[in-house]
C-alpha positions in Angstrom: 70.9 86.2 -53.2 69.8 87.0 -56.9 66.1 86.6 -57.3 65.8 89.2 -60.2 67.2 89.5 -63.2 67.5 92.4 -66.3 66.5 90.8 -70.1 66.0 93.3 -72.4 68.4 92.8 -75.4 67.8 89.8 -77.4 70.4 87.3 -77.2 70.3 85.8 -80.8 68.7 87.5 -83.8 65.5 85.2 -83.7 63.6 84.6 -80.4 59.9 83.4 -79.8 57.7 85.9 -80.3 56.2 85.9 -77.1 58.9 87.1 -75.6 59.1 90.7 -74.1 62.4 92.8 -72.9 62.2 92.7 -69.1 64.3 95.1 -66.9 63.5 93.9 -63.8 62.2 90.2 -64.3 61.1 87.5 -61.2 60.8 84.0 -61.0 57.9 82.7 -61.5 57.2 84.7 -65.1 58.6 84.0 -68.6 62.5 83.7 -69.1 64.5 83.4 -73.0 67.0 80.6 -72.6 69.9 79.0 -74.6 69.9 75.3 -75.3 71.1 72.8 -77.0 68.1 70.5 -79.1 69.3 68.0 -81.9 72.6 69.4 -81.8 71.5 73.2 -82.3 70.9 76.1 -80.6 67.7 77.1 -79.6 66.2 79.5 -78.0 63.1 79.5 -75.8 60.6 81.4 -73.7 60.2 79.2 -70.4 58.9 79.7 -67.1 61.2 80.6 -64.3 60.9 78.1 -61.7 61.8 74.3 -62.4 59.3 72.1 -62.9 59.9 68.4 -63.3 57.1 66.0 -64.8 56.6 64.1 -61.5 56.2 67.5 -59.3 52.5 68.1 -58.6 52.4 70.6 -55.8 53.9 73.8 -58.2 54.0 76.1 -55.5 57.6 73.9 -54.5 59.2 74.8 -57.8 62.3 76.4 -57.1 64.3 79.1 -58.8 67.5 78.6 -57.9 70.4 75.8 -57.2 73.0 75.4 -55.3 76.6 74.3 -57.7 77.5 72.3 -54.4 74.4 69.9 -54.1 73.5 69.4 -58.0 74.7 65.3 -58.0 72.7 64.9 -54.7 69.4 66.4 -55.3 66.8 63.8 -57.3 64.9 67.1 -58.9 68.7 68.3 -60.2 70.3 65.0 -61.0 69.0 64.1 -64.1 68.3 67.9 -65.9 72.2 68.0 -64.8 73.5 65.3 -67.1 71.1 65.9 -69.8 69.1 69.5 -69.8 71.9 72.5 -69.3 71.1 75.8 -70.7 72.1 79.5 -70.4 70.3 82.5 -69.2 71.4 85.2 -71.3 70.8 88.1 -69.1 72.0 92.3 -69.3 72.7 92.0 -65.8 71.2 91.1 -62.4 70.3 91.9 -59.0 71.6 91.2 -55.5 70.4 93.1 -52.1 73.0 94.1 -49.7 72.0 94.3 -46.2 72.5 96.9 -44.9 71.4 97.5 -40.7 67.8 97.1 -41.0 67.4 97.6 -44.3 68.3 95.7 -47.8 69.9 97.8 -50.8 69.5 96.4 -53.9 72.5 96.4 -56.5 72.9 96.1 -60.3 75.8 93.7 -61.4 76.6 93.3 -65.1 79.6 94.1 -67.4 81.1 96.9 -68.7 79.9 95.8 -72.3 77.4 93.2 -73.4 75.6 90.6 -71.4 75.9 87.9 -69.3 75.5 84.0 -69.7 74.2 82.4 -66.6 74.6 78.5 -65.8 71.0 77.0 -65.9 69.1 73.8 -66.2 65.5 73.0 -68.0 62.9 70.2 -67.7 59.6 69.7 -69.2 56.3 69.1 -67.8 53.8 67.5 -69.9 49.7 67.6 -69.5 47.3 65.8 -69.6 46.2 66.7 -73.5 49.8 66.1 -75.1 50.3 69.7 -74.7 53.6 70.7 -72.3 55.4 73.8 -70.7 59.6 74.2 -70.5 61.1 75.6 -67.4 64.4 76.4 -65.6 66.2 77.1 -62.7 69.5 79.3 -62.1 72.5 77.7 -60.5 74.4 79.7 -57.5 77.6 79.1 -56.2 79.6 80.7 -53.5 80.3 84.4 -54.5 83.6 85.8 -55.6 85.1 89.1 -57.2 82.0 91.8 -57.2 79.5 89.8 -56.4 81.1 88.9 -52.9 81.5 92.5 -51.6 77.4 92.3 -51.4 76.4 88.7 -49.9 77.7 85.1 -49.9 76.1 83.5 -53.3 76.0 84.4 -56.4 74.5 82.8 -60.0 77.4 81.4 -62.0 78.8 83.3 -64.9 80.7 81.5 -67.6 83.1 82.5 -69.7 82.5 81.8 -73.9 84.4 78.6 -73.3 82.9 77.3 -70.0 79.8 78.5 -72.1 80.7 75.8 -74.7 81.7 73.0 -72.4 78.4 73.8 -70.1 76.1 73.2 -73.7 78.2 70.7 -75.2 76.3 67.3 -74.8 79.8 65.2 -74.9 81.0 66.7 -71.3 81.3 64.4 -68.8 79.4 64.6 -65.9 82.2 64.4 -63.4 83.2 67.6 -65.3 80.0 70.1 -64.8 80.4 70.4 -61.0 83.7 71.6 -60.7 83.0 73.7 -64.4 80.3 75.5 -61.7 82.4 75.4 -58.6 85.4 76.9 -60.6 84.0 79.7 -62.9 84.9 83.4 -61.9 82.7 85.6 -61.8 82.2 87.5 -64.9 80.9 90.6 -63.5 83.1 93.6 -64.2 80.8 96.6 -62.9 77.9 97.4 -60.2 76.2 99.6 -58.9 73.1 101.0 -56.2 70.0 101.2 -57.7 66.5 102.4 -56.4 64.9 100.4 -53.9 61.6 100.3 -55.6 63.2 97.7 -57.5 62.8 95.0 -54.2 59.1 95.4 -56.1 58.5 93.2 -59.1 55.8 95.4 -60.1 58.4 97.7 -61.0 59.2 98.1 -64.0 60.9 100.1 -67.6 64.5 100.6 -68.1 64.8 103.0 -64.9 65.5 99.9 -62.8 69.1 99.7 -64.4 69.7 103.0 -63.4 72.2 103.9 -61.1 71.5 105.8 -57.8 75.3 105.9 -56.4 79.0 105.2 -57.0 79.8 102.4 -59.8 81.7 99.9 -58.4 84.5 98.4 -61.0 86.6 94.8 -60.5 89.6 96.8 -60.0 88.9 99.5 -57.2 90.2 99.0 -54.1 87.9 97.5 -51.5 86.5 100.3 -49.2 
């Protein structure tokens, strides 16, 4: 399962300022997302872990969503139909087990970034004030991904990108959008197991420690 993520380029040529590249990024910190506001893009630094308005205990905030159970989940209903955005990532982390021990891998693609499927909500306080956050959206792994584990975080393409964003999509349209992406990832490969820490960090975690792992080499 992908609880890590790499953000270090910017995705657009204007983010918040508090931003700051990430190479090995958990959730519960700050996170640049795509959106679209007032029929624009925008970009913002949220908090990585969803938190709806009516949610008081915080520690329940989840990370992550399942493609399959969006429509049936009150916290994921409504962000569905009307708060999609994008985490523009370098690349990402899944660990494969591996006997008694988990090796973490580095997925991404052979050139540029990575758009994964997302949804926001806002939680407002008490003094008018209020804080954005997200959660990532898995689905069942294929390609790469599924020669490490079983789920993955759904990659789209610049057009599912497009339809994902675009207000006018109907809802009966987002699941199978989700359900039906490939994944985009085109190259992975063993990194160092210090990465399992969040404390670790610098562009060292992206490094590899063994064979790269391409889309079109054969299966071991």
């Amino acid at each position: 399962m992908t609880g890590r993520i790499a953000q270090f380029n910017a995705p657009v040529a204007e983010v918040p300022q508090s931003w700051q590249p990430n190479w090995n990024l958990s959730p519960g910190n700050r996170v640049l997302i795509l959106r679209k506001l007032d029929n624009r893009l925008d970009c913002a630094d949220v908090l990585w872990n969803l938190t709806p308005g009516w949610l008081r205990d915080l520690s329940r905030a989840p990370f992550s969503a399942q493609a399959e159970f969006l429509h049936d989940k009150p916290m994921f209903r409504e962000p569905l139909v009307q708060r999609r955005c994008l985490l523009p990532v370098d690349g990402f982390y899944i660990w494969q087990q591996q006997g008694q021990r988990k090796q973490p891998w580095y997925l991404r693609q052979e050139q540029g970034g990575l758009a994964l499927a997302g949804l926001w909500e806002r939680y407002a306080l008490d003094d008018g004030e209020y804080w954005d956050s997200c959660v990532l959206i898995t689905a069942p792994a294929k390609g790469l991904p599924a020669r490490l584990g079983e789920r993955m975080p759904v990659t789209l393409n610049r057009a599912e990108q497009a339809i994902w964003l675009a207000a006018a999509t109907a809802p009966s349209a987002l699941q199978p959008l989700l359900l039906n992406a490939d994944s985009q990832v085109r190259l992975m490969y063993p990194v160092n197991p210090a990465v399992s820490s969040p404390a670790t960090q610098g562009p060292q975690c992206c490094n590899p420690t063994g064979h790269a792992v391409r889309l079109d080499d054969p299966i071991p």
